[in-house]
C-alpha positions in Angstrom: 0.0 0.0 0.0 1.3 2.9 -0.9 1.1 6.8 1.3 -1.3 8.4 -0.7 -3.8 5.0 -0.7 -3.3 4.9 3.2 -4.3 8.8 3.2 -7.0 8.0 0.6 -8.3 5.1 3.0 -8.8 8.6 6.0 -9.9 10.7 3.5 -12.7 8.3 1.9 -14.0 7.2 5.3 -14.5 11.5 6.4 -16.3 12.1 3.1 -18.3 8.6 3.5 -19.4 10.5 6.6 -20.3 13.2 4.9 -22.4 11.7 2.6 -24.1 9.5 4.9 -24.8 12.3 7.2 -26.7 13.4 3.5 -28.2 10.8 2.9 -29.7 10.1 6.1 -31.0 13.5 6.8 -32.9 12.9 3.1 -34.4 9.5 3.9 -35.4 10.7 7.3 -37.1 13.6 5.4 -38.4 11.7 3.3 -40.1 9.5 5.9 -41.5 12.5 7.9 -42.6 14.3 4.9 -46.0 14.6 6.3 -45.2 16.6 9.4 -41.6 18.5 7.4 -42.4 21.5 4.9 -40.4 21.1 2.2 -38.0 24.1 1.1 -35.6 24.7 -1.7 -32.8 26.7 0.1 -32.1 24.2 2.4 -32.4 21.6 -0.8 -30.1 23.7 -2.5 -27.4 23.7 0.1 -27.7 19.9 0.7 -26.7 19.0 -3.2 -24.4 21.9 -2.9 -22.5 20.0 0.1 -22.8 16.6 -1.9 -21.5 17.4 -4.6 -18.6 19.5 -2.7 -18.1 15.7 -0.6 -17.7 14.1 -4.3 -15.5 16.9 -5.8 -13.4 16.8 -3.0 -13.2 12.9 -3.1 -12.7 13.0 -6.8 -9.9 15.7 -7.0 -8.1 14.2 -4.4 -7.0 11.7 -7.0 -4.5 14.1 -8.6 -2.4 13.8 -5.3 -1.2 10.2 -6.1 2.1 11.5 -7.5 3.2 13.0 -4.5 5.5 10.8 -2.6 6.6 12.3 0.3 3.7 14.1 3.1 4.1 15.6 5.9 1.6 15.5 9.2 0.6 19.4 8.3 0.0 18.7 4.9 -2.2 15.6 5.3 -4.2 18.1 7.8 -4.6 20.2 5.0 -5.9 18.3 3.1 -8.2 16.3 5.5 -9.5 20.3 6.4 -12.2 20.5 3.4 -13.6 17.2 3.8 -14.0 17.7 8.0 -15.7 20.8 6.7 -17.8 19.6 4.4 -18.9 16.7 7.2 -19.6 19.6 9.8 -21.8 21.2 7.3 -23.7 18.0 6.4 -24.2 17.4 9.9 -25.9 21.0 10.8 -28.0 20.6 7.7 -30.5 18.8 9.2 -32.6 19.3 13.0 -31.9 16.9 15.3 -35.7 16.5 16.5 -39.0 17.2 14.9 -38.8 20.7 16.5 -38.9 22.3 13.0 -41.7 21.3 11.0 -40.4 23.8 8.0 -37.2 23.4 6.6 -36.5 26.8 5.5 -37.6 28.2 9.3 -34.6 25.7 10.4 -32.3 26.9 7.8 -32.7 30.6 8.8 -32.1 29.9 12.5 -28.4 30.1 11.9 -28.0 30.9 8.3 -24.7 31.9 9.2 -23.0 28.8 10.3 -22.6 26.7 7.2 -21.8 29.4 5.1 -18.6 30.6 7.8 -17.8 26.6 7.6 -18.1 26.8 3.7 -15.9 30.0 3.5 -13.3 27.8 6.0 -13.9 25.0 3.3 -12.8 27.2 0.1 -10.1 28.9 1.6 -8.3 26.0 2.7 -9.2 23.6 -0.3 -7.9 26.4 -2.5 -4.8 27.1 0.0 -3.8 23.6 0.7 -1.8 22.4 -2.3 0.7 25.6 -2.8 1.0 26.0 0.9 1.6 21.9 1.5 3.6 21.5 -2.1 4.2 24.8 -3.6 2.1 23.8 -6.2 0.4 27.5 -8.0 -2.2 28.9 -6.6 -3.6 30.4 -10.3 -4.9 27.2 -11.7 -8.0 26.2 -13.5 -8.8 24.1 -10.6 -9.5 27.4 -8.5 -11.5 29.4 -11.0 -14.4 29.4 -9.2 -12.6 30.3 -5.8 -13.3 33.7 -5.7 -16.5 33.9 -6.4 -17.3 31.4 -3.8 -15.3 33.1 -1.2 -17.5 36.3 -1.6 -20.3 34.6 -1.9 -20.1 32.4 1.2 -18.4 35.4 3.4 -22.0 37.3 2.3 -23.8 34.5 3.5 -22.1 33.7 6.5 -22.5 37.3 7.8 -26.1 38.3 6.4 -29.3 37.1 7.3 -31.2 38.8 4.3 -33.4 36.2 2.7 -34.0 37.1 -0.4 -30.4 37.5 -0.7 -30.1 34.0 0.6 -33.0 32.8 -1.9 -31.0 34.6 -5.3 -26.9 32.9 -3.9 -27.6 29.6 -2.3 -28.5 28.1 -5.6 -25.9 30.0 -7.6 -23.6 28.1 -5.1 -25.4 24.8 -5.9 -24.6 25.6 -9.9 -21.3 26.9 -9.3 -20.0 23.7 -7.5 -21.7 21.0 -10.0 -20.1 23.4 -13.0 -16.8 23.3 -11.1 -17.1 19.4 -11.2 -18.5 18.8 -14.4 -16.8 21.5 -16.4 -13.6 21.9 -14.8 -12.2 19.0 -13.0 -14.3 16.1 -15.5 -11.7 14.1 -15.8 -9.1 12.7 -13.8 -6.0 10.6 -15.2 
């Protein structure tokens, strides 16, 4: 086994989190759809933080040539995913205290979109401050605008501004995946 499939082995098992944190927080909406109001922010955010568990997962891939890690860099690089888990985790109530989705997501607007900023900054920072790799790539095209956007959303509790960016998030992280990092080889 080589380093990068042991660090792939930690890395798959905190995104399989992730996603089951997802998945379960769908089926268990799913099952209490009667008494749960469905909303499309919140549904917006949850594909948003799948697909960022995937992209992650899937763009880790192009780290198999590096041979030699060190304990900070492997941090680094477990940071987005942890994120991304955190985030899946608040997504959904813990009890049947919010009938309405969208009431639950505008308790705390704030704190996924503080822990998504955290998640862009360091997934965009971590390979040139662990490698010295660039930091003006095609992979981090879309960092910018996500920055802004989630620092907007982690600090305002406007709805309608909420409404109009947390599905231009949604788009801008499946176009990242599908348009920019497609393919790995």
């Amino acid at each position: 086994m080589s380093l990068f499939e042991f660090l792939m082995i930690l890395l798959s098992i905190i995104v399989g989190l992730g996603l089951a944190e997802i998945l379960t927080g769908i089926a268990r909406i799913f099952r209490e759809r009667r008494q749960r109001e469905f909303s499309w922010i919140h549904s917006a955010l949850v594909a948003a933080v799948f697909f960022g568990l995937l992209q992650t997962f899937w763009e880790s891939w192009s780290l198999r040539a590096i041979e030699e890690w060190t304990f900070p860099a492997m941090l680094l690089m477990l940071s987005s995913p942890i994120l991304l888990m955190t985030i899946a985790h608040v997504l959904f109530p813990a009890d049947a205290q919010y009938e309405n989705l969208e009431e639950y997501y505008f308790t705390n607007p704030g704190l996924p979109w503080r822990l998504a900023l955290a998640t862009v900054v360091l997934g965009t920072l971590f390979r040139p401050i662990a490698f010295g790799m660039p930091l003006l790539v095609r992979d981090n095209a879309t960092a910018i605008p996500m920055v802004m956007i989630c620092a907007l959303l982690g600090f305002s509790r406007n709805r309608t501004l909420h409404t109009v960016l947390v599905p231009l998030v949604t788009i801008f992280v499946i176009l990242d995946t599908l348009l920019i990092s497609y393919e790995i080889s």
